[in-house]
C-alpha positions as CSV (number, residue, x, y, z in Angstrom):
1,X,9.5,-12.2,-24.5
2,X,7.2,-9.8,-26.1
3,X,7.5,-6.0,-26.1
4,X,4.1,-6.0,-24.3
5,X,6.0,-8.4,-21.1
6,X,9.4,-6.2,-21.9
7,X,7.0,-2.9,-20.8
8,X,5.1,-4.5,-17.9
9,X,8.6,-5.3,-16.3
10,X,10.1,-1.9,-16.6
11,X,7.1,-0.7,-15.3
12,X,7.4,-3.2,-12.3
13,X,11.1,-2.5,-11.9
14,X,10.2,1.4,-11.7
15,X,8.1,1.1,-9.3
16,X,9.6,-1.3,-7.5
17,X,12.8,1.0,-6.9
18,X,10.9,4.3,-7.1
19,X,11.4,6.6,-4.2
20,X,9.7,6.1,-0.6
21,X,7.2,8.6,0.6
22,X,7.3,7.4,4.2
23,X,10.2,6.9,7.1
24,X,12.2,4.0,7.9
25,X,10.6,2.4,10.8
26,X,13.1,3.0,13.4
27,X,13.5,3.9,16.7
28,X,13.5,7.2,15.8
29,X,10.4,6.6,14.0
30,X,8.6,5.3,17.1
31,X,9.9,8.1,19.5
32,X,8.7,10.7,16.9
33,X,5.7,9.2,16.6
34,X,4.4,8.7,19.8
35,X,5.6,12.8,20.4
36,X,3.2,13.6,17.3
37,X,0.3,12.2,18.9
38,X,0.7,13.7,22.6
39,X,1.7,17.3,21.2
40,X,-1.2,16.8,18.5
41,X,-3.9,16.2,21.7
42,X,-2.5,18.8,23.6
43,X,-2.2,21.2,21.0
44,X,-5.7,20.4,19.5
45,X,-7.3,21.3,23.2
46,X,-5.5,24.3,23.7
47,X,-6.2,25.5,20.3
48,X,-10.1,25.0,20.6
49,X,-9.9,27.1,24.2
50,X,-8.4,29.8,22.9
51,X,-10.2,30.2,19.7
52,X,-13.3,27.8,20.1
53,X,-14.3,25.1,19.0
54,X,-15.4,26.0,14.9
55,X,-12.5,28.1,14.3
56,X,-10.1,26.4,15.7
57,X,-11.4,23.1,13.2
58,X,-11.5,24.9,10.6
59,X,-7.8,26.4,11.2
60,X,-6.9,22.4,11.4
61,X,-8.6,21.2,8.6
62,X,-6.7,23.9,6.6
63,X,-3.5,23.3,7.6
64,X,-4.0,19.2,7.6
65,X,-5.2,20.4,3.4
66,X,-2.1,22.2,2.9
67,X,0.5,20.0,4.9
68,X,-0.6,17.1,3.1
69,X,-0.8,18.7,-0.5
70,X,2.7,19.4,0.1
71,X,3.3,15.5,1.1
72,X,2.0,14.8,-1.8
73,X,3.6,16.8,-4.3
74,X,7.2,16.0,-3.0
75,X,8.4,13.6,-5.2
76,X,10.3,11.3,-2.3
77,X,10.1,11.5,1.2
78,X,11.5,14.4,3.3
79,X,11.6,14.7,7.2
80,X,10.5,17.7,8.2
81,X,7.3,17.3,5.4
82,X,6.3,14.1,6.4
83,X,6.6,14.9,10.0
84,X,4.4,18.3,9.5
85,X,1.6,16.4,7.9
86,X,1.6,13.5,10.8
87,X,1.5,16.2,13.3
88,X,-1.3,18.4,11.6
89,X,-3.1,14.6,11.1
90,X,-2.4,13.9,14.7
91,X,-3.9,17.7,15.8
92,X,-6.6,17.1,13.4
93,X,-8.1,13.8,14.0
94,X,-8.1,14.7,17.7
95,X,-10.4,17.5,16.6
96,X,-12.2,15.3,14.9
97,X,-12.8,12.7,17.9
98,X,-13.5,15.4,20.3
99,X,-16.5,17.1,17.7
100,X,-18.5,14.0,17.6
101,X,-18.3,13.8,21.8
102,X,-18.3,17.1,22.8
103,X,-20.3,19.2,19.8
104,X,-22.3,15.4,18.3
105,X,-22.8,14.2,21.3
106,X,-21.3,10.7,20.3
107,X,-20.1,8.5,23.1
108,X,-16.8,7.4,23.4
109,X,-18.2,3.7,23.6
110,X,-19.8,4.4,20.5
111,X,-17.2,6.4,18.2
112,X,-14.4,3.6,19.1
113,X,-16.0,1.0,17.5
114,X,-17.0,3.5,14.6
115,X,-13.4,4.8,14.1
116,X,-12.2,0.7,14.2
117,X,-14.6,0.0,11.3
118,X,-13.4,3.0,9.3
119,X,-9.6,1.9,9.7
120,X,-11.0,-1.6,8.9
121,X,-11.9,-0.5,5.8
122,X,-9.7,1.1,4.9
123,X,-7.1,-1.5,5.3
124,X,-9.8,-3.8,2.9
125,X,-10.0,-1.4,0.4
126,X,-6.4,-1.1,0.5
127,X,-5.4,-4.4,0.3
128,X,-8.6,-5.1,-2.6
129,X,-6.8,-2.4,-4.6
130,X,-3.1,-2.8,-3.9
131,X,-2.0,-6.6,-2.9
132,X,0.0,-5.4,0.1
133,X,-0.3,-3.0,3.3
134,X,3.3,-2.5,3.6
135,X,4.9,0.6,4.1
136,X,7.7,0.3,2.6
137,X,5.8,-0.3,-0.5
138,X,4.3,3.7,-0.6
139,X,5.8,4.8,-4.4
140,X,3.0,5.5,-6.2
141,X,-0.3,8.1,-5.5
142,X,-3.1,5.9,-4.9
143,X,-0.9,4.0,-2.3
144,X,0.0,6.8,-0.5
145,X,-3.7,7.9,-0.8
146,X,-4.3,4.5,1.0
147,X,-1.4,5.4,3.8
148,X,-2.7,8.4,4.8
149,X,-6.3,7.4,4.7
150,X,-5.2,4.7,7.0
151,X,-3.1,7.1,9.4
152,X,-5.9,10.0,9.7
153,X,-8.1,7.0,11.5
154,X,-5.6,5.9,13.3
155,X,-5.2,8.9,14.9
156,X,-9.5,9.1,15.5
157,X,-9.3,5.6,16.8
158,X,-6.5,6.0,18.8
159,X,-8.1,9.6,20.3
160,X,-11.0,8.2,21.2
161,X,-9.7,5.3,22.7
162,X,-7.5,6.6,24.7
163,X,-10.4,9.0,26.2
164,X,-13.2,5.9,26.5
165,X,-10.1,3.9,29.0
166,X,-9.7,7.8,31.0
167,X,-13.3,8.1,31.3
168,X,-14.1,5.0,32.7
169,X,-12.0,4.9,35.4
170,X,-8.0,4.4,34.7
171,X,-7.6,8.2,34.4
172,X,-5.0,9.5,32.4
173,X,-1.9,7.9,33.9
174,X,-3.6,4.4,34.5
175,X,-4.4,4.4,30.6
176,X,-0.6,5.6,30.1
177,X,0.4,2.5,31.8
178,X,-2.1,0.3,29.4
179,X,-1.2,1.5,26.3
180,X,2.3,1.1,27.4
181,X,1.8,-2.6,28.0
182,X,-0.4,-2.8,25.1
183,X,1.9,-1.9,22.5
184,X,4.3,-4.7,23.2
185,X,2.1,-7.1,22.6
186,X,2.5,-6.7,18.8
187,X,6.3,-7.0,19.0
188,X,6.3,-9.9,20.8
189,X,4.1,-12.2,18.9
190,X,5.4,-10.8,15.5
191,X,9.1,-12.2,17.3
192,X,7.6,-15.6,19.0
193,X,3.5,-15.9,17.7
194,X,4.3,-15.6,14.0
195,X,2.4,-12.5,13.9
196,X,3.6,-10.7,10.1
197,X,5.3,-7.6,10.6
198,X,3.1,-5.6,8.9
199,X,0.2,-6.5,10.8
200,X,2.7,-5.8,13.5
201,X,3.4,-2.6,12.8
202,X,-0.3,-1.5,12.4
203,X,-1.6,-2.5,15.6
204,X,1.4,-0.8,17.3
205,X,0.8,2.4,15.2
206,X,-3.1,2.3,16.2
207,X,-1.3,1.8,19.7
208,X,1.1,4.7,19.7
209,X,-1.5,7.3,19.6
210,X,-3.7,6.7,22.9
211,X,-0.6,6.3,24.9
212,X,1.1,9.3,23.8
213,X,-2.1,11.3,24.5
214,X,-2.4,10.0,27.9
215,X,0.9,10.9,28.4
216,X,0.5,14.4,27.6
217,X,-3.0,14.8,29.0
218,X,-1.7,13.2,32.2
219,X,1.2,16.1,32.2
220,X,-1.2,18.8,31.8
221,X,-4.5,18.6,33.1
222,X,-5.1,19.7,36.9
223,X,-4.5,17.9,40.1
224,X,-8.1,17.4,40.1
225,X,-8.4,15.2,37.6
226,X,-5.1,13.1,38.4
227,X,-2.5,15.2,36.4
228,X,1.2,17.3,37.0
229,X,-1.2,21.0,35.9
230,X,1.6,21.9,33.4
231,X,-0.8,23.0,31.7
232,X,-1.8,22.7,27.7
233,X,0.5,25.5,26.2
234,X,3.6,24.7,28.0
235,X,3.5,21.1,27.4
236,X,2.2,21.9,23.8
237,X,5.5,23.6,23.2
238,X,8.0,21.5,25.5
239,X,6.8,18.5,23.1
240,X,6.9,20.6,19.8
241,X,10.6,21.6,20.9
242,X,11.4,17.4,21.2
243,X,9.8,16.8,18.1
244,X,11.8,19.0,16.1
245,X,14.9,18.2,17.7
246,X,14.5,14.5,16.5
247,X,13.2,15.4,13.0
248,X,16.3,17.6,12.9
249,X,18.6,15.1,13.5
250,X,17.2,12.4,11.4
251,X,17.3,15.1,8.5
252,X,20.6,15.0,9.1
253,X,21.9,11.9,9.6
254,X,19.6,10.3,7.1
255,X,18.7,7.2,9.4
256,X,15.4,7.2,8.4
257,X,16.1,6.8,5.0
258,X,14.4,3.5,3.4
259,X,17.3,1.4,1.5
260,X,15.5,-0.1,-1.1
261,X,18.5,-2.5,-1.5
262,X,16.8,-4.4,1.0
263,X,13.7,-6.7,1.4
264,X,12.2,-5.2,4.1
265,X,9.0,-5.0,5.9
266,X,6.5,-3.9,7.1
């Protein structure tokens, strides 16, 4: 074997057993994740009501710049990072769904569709450039690049998604309830339809975000419009509090911790 071949292996091998940037997918991972997105829609409205609309996007943007230039500079993955830069993706893309309805204009009919093509590519480019959309296979920069790329329009998508179904007639709770039933779908054909897991795991990440909005819109908008009237703040916070209860413990206890011992997948 030449020293050329000797090189390219190492390399490999590095790589191959470099630290993970992202979470183990758990049930942990799913319960935090679907408390991301309803605190993140929540927290995005009550955030442009009390400051308006331009501040309160550029406020986001800023923090989504800093939380994920911290992401990035960490070298593996930590909880409570990770989890700060999903949650100012998740308040964030909300923003940015809402702008092109409420300040562009855009129907929700119309920037579905849009944010679907921009995941779509996305996941081309990705896949062009790196071989593989898995997860668990996040160790260098321009894959993680990909990742987030990939999880800032998920979050548009599932935003504006998740207010086309409200709007047309399911309301907040009725959307809950599709979403809900939606996002089994992906686990049961990846466990009887052949379905890959990390196809799999995409489709119920898109998934997770409209139905934990619903959830939360559902729990704080007014009677009027089919909700509890918690109200934004209180179930801003309430959420908030859950999430870092369960980033706390997984800190902790380490269970989210990828074992690169395994072959695993997504």
């Amino acid at each position: 074997m030449t020293t050329d071949h000797l090189m390219h292996d190492r390399l490999l091998d590095r790589t191959r057993h470099a630290p993970s940037k992202v979470p183990e997918v758990t049930a942990y991972f799913w319960i935090i994740k679907v408390l991301t997105t309803g605190m993140g829609e929540t927290a995005s409205d009550f955030l442009a009501r009390a400051l308006g609309p331009i501040a309160a996007v550029g406020l986001g943007g800023i923090a989504l710049v800093a939380a994920l230039a911290v992401q990035f500079a960490v070298r593996r993955y930590v909880a409570w990072i990770y989890w700060t830069a999903i949650v100012m993706v998740s308040v964030f893309g909300t923003m940015a769904a809402d702008v092109l309805h409420v300040g562009l204009g855009v129907s929700y009919t119309l920037s579905t569709p849009l944010f679907m093509a921009a995941l779509g590519a996305v996941f081309v480019l990705w896949y062009r450039s790196e071989g593989t959309l898995s997860i668990h296979s996040i160790h260098t920069r321009r894959r993680e690049t990909f990742y987030w790329a990939a999880v800032l329009a998920t979050f548009a998508l599932g935003t504006a998604s998740g207010d086309l179904t409200a709007t047309i007639g399911l309301g907040y709770l009725g959307s809950a309830v599709l979403y809900g039933a939606a996002i089994a779908v992906p686990a049961l054909t990846h466990r009887w339809g052949g379905l890959n897991a990390v196809a799999a795991f995409w489709a119920a990440y898109v998934l997770t975000r409209p139905l934990g909005a619903s959830i939360a819109d559902w729990m704080a908008v007014g009677h009027d419009r089919g909700g509890l009237d918690w109200g934004l703040g209180p179930v801003t916070l309430s959420w908030l509090a859950a999430i870092l209860g369960f980033v706390g413990y997984v800190a902790v206890s380490r269970k989210d911790i990828q074992n690169l011992g395994q072959n695993v997948t997504p």
